[in-house]
N, CA, C and O atoms as a CHARMM CRD file, in Angstrom:
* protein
*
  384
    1    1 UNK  N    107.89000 142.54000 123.00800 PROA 1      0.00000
    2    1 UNK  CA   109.11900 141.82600 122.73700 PROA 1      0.00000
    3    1 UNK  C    109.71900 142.25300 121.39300 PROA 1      0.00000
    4    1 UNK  O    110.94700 142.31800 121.34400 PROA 1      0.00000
    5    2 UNK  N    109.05100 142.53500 120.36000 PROA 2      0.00000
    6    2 UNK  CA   109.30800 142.94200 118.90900 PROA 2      0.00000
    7    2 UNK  C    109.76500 144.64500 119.27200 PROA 2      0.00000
    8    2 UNK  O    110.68000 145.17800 118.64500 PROA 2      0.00000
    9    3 UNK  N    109.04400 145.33500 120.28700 PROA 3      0.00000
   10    3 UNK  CA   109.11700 147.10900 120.03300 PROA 3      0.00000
   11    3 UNK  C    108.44300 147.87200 119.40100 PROA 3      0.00000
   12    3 UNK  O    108.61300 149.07900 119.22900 PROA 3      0.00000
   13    4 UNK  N    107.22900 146.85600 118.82700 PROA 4      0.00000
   14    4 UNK  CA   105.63500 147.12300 118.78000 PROA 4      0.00000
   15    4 UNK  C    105.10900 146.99100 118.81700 PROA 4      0.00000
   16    4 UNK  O    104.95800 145.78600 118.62000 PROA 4      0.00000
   17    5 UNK  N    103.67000 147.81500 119.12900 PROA 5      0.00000
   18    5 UNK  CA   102.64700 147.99000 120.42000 PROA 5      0.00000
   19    5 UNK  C    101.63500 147.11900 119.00400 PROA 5      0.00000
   20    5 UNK  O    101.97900 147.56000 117.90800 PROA 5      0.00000
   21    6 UNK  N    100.90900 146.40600 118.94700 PROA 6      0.00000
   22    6 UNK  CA   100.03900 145.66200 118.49000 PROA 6      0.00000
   23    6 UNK  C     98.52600 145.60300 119.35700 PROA 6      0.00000
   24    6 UNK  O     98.35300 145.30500 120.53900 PROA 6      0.00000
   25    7 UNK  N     97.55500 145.98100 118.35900 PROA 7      0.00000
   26    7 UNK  CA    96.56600 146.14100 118.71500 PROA 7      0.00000
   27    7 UNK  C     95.54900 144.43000 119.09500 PROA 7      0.00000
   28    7 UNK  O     94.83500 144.02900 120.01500 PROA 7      0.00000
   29    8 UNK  N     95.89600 144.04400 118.17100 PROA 8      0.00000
   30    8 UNK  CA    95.42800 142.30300 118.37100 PROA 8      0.00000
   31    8 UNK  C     96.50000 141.26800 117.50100 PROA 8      0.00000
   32    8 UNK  O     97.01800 141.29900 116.38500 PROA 8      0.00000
   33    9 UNK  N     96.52000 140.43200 118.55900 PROA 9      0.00000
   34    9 UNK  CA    97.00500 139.20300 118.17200 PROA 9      0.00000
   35    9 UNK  C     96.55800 137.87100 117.42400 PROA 9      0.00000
   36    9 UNK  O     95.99100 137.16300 118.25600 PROA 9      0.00000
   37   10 UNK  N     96.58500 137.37000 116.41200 PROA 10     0.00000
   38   10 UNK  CA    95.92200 136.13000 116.05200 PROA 10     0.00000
   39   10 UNK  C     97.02200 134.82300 116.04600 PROA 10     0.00000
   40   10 UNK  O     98.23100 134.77300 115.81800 PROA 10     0.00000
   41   11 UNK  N     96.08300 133.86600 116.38300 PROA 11     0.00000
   42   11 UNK  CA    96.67400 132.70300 116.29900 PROA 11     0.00000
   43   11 UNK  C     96.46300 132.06900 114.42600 PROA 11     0.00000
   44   11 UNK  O     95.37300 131.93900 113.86900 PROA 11     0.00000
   45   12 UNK  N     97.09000 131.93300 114.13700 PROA 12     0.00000
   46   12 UNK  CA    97.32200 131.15100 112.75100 PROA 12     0.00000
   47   12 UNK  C     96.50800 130.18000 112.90200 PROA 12     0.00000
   48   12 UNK  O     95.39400 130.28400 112.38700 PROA 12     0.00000
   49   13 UNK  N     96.89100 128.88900 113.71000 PROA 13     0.00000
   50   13 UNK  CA    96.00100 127.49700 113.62700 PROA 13     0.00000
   51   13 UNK  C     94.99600 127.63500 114.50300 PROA 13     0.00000
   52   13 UNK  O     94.49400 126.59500 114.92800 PROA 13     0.00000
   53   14 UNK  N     94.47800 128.91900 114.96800 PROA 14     0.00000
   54   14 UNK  CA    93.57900 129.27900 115.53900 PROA 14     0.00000
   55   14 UNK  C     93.62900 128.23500 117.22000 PROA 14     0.00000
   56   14 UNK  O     92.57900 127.85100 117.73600 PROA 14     0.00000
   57   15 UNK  N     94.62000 128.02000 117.66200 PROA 15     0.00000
   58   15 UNK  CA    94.75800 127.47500 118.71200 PROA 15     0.00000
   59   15 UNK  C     95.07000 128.67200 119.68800 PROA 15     0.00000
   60   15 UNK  O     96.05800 129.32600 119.35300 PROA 15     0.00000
   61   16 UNK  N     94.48700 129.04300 120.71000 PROA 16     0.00000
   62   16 UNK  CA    94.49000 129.90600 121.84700 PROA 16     0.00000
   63   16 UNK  C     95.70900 129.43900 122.41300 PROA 16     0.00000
   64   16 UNK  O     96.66800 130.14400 122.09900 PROA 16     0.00000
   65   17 UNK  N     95.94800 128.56200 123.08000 PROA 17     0.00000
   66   17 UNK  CA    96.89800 127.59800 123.61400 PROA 17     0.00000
   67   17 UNK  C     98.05700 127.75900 123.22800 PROA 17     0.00000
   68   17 UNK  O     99.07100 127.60700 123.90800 PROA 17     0.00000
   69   18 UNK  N     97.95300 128.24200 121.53800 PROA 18     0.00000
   70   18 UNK  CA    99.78900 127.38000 120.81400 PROA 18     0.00000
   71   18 UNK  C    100.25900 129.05900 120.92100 PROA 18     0.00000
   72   18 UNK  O     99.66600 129.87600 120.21600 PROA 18     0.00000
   73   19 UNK  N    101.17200 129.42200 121.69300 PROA 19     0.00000
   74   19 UNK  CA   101.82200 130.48600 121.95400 PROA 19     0.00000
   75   19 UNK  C    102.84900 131.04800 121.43200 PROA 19     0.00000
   76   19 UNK  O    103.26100 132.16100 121.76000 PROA 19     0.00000
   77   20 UNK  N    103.43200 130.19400 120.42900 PROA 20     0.00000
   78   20 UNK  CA   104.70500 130.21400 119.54400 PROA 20     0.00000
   79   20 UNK  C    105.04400 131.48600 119.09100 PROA 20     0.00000
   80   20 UNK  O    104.18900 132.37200 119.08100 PROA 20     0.00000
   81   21 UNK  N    106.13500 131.68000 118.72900 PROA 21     0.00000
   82   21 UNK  CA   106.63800 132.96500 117.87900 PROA 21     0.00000
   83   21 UNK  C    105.95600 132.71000 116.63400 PROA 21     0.00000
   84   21 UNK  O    105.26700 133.61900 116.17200 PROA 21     0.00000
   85   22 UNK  N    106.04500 131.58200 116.00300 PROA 22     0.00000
   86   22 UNK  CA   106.01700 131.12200 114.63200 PROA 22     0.00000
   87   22 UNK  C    104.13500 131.30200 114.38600 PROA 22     0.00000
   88   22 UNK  O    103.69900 131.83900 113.36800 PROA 22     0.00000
   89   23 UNK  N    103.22700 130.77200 115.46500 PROA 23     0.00000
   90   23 UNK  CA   102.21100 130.85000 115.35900 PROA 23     0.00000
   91   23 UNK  C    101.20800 132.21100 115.54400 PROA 23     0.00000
   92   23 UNK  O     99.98400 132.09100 115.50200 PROA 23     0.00000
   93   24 UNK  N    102.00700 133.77300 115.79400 PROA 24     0.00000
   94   24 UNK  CA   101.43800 134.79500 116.24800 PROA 24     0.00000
   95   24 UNK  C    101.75200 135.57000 114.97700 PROA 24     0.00000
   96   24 UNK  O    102.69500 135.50100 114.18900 PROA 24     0.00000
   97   25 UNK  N    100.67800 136.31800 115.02900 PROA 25     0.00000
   98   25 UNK  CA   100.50200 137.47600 113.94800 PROA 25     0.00000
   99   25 UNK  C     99.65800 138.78700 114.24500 PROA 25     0.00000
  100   25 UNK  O     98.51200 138.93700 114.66700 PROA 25     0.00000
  101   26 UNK  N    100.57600 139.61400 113.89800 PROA 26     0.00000
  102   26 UNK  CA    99.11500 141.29000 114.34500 PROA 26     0.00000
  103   26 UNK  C     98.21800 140.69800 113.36600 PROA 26     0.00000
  104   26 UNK  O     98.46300 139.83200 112.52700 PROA 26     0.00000
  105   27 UNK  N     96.90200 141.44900 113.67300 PROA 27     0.00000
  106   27 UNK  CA    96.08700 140.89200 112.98300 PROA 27     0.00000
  107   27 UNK  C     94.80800 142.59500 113.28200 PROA 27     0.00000
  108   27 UNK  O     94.84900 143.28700 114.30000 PROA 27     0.00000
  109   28 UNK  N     93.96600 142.80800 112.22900 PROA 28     0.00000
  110   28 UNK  CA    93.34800 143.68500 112.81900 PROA 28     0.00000
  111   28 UNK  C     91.35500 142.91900 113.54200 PROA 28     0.00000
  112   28 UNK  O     90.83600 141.80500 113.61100 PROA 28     0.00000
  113   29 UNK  N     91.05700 143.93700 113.79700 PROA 29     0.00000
  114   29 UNK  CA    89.88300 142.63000 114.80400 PROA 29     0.00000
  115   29 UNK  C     89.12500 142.04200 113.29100 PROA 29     0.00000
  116   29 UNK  O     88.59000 140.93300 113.27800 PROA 29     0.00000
  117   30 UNK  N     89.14400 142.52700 112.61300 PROA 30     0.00000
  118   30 UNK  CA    88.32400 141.98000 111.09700 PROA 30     0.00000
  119   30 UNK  C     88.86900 140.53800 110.86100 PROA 30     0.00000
  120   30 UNK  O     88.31900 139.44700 110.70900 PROA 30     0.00000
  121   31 UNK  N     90.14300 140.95200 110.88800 PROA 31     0.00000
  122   31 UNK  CA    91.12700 139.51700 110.25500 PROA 31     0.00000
  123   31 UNK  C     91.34700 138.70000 111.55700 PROA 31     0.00000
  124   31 UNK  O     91.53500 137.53100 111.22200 PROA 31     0.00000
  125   32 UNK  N     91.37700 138.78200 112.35100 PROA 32     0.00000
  126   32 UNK  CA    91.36000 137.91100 113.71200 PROA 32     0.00000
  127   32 UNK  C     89.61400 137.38500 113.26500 PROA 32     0.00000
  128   32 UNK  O     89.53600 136.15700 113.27500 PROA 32     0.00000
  129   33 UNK  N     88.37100 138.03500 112.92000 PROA 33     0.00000
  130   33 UNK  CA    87.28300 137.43900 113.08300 PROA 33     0.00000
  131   33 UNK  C     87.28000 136.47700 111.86200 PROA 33     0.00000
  132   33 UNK  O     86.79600 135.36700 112.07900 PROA 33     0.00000
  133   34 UNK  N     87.73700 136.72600 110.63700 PROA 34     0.00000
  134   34 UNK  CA    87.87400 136.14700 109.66100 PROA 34     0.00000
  135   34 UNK  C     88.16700 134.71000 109.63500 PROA 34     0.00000
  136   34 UNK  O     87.49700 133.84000 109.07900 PROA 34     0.00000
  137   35 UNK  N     89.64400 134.51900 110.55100 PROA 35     0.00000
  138   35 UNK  CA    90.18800 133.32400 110.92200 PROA 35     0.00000
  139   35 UNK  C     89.26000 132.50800 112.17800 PROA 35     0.00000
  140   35 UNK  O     89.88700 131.81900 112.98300 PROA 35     0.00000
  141   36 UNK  N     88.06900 132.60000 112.27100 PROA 36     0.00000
  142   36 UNK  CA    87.31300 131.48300 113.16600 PROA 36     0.00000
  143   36 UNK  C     86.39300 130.76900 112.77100 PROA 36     0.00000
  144   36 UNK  O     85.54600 131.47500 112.22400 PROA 36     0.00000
  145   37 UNK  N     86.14500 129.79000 112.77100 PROA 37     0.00000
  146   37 UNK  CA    85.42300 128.51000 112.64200 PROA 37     0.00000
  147   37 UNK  C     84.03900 128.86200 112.87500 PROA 37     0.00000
  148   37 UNK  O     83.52500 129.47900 113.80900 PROA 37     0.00000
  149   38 UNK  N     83.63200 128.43700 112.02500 PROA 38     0.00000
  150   38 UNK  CA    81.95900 128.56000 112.36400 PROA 38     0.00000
  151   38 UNK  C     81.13300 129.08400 113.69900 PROA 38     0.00000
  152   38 UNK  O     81.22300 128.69300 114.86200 PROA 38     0.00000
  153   39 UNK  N     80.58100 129.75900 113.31300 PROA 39     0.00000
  154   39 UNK  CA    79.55700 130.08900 114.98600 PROA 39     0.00000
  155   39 UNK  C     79.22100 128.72200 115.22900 PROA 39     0.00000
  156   39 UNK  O     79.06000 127.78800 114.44400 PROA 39     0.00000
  157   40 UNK  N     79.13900 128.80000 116.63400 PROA 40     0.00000
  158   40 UNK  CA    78.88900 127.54700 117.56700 PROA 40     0.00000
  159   40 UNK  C     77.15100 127.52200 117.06900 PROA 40     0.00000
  160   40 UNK  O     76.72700 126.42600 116.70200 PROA 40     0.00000
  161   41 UNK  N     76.46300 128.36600 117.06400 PROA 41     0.00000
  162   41 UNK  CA    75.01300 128.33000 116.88900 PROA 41     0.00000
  163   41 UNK  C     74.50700 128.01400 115.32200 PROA 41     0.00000
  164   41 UNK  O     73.32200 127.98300 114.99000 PROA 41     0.00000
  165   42 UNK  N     75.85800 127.74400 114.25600 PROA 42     0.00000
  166   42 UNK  CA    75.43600 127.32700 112.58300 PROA 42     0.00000
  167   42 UNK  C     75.28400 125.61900 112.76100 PROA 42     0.00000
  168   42 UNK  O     75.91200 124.59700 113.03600 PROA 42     0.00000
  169   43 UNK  N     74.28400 126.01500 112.47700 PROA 43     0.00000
  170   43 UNK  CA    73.64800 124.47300 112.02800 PROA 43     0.00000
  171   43 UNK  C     74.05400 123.77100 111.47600 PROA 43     0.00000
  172   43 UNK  O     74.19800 122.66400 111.99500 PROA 43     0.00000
  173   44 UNK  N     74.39100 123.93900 110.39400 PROA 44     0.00000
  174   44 UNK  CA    74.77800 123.39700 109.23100 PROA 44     0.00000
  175   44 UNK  C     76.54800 123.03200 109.48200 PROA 44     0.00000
  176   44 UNK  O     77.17600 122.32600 108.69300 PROA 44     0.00000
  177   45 UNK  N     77.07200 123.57000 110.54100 PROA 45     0.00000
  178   45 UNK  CA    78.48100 123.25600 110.62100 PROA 45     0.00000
  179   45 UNK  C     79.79200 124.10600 109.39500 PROA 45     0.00000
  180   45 UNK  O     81.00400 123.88700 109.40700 PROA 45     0.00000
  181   46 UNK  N     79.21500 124.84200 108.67100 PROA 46     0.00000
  182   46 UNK  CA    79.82000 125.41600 107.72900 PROA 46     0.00000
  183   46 UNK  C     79.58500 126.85700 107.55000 PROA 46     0.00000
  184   46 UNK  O     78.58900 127.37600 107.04400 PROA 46     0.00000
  185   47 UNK  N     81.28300 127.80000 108.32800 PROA 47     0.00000
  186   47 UNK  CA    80.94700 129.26600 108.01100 PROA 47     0.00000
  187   47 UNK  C     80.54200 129.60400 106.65200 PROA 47     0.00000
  188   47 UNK  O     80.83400 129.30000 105.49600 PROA 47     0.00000
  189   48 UNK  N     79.48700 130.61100 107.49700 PROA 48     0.00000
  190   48 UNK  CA    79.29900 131.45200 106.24600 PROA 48     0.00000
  191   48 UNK  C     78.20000 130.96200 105.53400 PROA 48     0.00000
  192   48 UNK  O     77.83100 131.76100 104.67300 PROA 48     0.00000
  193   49 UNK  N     77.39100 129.68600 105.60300 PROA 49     0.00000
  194   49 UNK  CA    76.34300 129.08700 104.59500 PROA 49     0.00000
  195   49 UNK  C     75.28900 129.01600 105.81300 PROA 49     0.00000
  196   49 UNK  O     75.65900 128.53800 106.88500 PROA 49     0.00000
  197   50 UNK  N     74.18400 129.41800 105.67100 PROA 50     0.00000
  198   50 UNK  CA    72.90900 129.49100 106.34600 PROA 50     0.00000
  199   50 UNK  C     71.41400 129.09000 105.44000 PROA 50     0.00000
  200   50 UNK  O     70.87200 129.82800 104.61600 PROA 50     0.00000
  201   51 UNK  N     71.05200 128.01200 105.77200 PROA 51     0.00000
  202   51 UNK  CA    69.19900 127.83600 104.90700 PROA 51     0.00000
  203   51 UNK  C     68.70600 129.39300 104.70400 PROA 51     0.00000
  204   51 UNK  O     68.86800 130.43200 105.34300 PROA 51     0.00000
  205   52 UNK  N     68.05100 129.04600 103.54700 PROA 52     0.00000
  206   52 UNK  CA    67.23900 130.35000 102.96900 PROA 52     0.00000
  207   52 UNK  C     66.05500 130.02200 102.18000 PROA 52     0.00000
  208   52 UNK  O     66.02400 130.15100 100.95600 PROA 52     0.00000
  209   53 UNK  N     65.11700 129.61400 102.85900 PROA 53     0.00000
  210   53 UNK  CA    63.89100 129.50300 101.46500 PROA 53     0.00000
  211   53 UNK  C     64.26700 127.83800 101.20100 PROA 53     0.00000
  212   53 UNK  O     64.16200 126.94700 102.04500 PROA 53     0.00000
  213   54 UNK  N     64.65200 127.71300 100.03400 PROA 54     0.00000
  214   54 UNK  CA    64.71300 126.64700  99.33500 PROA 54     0.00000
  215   54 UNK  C     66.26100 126.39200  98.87600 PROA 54     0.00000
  216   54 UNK  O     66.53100 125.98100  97.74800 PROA 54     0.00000
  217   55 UNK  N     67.11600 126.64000  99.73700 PROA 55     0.00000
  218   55 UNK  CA    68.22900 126.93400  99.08800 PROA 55     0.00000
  219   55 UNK  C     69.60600 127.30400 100.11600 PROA 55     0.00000
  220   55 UNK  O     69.47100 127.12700 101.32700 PROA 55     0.00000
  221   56 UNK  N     70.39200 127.61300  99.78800 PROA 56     0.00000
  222   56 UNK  CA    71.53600 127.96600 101.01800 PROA 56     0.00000
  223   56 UNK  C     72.67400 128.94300 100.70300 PROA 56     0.00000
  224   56 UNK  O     73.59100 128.75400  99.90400 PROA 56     0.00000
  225   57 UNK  N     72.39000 130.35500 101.70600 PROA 57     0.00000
  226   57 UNK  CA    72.64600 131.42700 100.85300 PROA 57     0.00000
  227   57 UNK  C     74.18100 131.34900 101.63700 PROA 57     0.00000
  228   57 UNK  O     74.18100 130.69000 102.67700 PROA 57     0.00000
  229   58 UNK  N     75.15400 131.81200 101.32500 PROA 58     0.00000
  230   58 UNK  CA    76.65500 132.07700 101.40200 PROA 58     0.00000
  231   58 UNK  C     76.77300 133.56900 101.44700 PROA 58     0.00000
  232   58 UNK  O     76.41100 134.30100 100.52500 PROA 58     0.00000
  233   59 UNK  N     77.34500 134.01300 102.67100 PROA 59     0.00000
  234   59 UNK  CA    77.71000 135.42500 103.37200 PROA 59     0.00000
  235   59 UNK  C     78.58100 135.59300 103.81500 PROA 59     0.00000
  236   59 UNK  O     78.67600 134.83000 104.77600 PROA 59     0.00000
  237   60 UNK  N     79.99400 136.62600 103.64600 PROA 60     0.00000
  238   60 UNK  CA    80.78800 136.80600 103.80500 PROA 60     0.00000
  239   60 UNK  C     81.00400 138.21900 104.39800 PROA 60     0.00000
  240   60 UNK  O     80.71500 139.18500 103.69200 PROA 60     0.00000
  241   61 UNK  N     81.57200 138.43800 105.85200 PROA 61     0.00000
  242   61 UNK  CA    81.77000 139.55200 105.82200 PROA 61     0.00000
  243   61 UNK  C     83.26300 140.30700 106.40400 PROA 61     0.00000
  244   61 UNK  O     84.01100 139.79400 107.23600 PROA 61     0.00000
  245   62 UNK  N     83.45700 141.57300 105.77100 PROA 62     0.00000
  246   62 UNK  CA    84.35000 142.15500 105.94300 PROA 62     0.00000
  247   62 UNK  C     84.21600 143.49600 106.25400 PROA 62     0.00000
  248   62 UNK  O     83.69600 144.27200 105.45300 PROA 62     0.00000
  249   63 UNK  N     84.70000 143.91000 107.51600 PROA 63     0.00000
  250   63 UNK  CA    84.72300 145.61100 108.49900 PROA 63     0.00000
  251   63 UNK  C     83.14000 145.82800 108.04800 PROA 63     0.00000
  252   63 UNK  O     82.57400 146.70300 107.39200 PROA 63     0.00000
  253   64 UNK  N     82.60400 144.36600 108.84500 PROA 64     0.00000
  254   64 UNK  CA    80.98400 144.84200 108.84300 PROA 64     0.00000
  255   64 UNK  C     80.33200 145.18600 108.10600 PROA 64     0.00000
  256   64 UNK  O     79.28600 145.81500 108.26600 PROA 64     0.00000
  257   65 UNK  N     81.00400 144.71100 106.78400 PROA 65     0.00000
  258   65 UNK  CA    79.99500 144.85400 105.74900 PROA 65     0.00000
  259   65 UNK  C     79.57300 143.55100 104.97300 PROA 65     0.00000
  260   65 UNK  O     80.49600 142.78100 104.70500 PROA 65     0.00000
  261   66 UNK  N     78.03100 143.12600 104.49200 PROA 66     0.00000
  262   66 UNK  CA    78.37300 142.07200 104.29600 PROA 66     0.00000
  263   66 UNK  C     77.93300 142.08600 102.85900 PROA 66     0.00000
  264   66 UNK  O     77.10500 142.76200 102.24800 PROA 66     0.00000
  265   67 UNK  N     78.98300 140.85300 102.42600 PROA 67     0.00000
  266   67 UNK  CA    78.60100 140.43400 101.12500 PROA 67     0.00000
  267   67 UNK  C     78.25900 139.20200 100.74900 PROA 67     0.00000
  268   67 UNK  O     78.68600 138.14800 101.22000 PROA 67     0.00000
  269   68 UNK  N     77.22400 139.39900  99.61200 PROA 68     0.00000
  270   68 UNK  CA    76.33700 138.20800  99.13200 PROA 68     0.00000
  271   68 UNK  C     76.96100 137.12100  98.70900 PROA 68     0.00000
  272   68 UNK  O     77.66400 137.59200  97.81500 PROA 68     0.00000
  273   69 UNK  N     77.15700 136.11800  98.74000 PROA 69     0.00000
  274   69 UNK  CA    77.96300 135.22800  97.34900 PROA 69     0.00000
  275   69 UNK  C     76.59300 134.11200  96.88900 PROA 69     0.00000
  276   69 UNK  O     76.62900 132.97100  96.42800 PROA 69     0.00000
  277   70 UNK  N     75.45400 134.99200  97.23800 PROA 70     0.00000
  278   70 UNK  CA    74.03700 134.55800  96.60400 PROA 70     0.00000
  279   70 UNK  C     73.56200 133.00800  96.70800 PROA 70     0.00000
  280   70 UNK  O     74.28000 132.22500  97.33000 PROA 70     0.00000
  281   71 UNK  N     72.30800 132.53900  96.07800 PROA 71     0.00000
  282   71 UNK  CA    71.75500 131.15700  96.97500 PROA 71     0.00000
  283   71 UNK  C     72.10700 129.97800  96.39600 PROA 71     0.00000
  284   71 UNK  O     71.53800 129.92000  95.30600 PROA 71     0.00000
  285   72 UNK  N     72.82900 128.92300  96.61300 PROA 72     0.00000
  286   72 UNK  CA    72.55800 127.90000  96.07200 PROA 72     0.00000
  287   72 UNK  C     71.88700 126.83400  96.47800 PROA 72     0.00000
  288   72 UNK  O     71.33500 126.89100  97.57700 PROA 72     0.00000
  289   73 UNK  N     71.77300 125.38800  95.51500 PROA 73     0.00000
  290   73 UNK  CA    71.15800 124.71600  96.14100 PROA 73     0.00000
  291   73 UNK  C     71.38400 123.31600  97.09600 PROA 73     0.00000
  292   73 UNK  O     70.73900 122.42700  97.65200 PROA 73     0.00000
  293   74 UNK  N     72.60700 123.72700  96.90000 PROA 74     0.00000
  294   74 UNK  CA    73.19100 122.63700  97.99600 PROA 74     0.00000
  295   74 UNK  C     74.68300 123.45300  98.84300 PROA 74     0.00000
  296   74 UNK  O     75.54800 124.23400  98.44800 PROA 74     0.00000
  297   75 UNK  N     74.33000 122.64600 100.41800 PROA 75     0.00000
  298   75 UNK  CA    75.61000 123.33400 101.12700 PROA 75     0.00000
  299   75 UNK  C     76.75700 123.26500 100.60300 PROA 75     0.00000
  300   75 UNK  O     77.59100 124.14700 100.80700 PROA 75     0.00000
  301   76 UNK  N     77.00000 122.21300  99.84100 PROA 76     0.00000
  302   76 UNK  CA    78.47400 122.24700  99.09200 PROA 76     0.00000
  303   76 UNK  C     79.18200 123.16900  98.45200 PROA 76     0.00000
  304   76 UNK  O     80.36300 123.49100  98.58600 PROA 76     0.00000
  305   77 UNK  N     78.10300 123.68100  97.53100 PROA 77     0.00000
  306   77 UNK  CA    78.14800 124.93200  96.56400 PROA 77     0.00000
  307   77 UNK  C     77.87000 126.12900  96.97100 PROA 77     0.00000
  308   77 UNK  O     78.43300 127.17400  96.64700 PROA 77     0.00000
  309   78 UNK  N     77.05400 125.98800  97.63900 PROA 78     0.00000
  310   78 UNK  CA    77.23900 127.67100  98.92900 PROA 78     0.00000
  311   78 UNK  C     78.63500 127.50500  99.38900 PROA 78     0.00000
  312   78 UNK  O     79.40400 128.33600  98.90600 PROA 78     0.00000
  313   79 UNK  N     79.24900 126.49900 100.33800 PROA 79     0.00000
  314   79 UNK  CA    80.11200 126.05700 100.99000 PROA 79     0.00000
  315   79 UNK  C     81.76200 126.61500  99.91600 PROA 79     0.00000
  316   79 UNK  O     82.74200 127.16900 100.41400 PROA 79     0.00000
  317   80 UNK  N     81.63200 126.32200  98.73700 PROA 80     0.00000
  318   80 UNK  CA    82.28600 126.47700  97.79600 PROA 80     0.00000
  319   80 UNK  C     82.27500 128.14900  97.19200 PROA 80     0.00000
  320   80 UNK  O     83.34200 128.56100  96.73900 PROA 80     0.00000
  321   81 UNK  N     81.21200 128.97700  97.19300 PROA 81     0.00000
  322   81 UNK  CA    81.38800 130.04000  96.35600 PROA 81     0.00000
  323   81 UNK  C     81.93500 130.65300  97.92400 PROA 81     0.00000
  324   81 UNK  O     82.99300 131.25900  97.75700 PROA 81     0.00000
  325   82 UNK  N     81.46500 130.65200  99.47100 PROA 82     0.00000
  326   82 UNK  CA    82.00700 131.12000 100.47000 PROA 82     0.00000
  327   82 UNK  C     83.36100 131.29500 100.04600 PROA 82     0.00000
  328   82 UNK  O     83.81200 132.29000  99.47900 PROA 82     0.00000
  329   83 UNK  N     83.98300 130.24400 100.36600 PROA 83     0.00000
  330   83 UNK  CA    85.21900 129.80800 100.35600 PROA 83     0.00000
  331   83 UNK  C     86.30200 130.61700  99.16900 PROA 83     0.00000
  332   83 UNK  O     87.47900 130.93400  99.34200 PROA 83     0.00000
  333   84 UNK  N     85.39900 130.81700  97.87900 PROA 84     0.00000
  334   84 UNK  CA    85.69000 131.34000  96.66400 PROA 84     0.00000
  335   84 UNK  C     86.44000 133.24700  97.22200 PROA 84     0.00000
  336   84 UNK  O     87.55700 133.76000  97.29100 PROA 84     0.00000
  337   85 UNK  N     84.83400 133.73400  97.52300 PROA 85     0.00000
  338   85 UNK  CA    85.03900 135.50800  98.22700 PROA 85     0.00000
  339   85 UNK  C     85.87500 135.31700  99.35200 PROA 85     0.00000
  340   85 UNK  O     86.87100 136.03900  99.30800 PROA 85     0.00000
  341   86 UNK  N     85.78000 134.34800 100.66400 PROA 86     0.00000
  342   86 UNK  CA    86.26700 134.74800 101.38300 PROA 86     0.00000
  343   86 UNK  C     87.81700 134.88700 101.02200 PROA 86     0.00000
  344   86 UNK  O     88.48200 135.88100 101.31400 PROA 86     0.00000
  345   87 UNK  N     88.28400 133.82200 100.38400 PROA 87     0.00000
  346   87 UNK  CA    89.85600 133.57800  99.81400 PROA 87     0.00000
  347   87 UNK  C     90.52400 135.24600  99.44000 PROA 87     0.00000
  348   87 UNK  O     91.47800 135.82300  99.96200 PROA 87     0.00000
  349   88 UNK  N     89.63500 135.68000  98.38500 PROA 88     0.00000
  350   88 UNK  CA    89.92200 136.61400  97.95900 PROA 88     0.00000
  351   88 UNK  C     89.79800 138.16300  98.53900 PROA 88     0.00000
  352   88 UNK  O     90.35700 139.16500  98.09300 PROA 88     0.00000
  353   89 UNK  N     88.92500 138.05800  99.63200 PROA 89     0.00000
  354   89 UNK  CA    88.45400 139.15800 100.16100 PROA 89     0.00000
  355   89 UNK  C     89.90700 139.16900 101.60600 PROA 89     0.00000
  356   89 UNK  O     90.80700 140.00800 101.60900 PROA 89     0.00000
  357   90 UNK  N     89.74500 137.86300 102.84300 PROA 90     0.00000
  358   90 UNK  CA    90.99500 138.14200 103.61400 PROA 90     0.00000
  359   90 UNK  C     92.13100 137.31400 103.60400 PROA 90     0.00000
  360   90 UNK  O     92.73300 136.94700 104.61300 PROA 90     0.00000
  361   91 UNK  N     92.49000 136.94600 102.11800 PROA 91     0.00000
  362   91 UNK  CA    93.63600 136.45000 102.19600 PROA 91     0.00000
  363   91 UNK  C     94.28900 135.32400 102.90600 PROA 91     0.00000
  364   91 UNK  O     93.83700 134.19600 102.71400 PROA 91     0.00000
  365   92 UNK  N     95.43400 135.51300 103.81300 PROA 92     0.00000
  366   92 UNK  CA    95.64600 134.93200 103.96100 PROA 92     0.00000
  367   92 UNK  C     95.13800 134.43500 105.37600 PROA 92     0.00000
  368   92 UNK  O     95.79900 133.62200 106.02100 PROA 92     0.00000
  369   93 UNK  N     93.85100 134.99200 105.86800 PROA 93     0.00000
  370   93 UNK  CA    93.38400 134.89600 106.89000 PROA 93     0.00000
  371   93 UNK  C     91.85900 134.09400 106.75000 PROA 93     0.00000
  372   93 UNK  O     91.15200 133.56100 107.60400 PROA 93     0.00000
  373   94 UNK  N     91.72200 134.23900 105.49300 PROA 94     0.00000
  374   94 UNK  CA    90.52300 133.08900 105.48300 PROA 94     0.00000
  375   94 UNK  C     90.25800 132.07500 105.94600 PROA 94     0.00000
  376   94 UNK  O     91.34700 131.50300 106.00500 PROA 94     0.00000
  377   95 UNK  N     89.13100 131.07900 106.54200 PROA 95     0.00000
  378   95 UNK  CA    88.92800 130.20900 107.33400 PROA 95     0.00000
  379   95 UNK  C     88.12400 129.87500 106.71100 PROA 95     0.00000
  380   95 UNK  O     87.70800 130.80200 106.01500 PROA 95     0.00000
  381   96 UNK  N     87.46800 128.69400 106.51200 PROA 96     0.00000
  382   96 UNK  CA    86.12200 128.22700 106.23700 PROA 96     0.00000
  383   96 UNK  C     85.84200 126.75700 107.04000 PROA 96     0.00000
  384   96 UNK  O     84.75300 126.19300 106.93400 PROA 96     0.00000
């Protein structure tokens, strides 16, 4: 409809459903993965923060590479330094 060929589409409010002009964006598959909600299989309910030892390490990744944002000791603060890299790493496609 635009007159270009787009490789992937993302939904903004991450709604499959909401079909809008206003709600679609190219997106590349990194930044489409960026923008989703926690794996269904995280425990803890919060991307990106997983138990480690004694502690709760925060992982962020981008074109499959991943980066540390190292252990803390409560999900909040894992939950928080996530939130910190991911912001900065995809913009305006971050999710947490």
């Amino acid at each position: 409809m635009t007159g270009q060929w787009i490789d992937e589409i993302d939904h903004e409010n991450t709604d499959p459903g909401d079909n809008r002009w206003s709600n679609l964006r190219a997106a590349t598959s990194s930044q489409n993965k960026a923008n989703r909600g926690p794996n269904r299989r995280n425990q803890l309910g919060v991307k990106g923060v997983y138990k480690h030892q004694n502690g709760y390490r925060a992982v962020v990744y981008k074109d499959r590479q991943r980066i540390d944002c190292g252990v803390h000791t409560t999900v909040e603060q894992a939950a928080a330094a996530y939130q910190k890299v991911a912001a900065e790493i995809h913009k305006q496609f971050a999710r947490s």
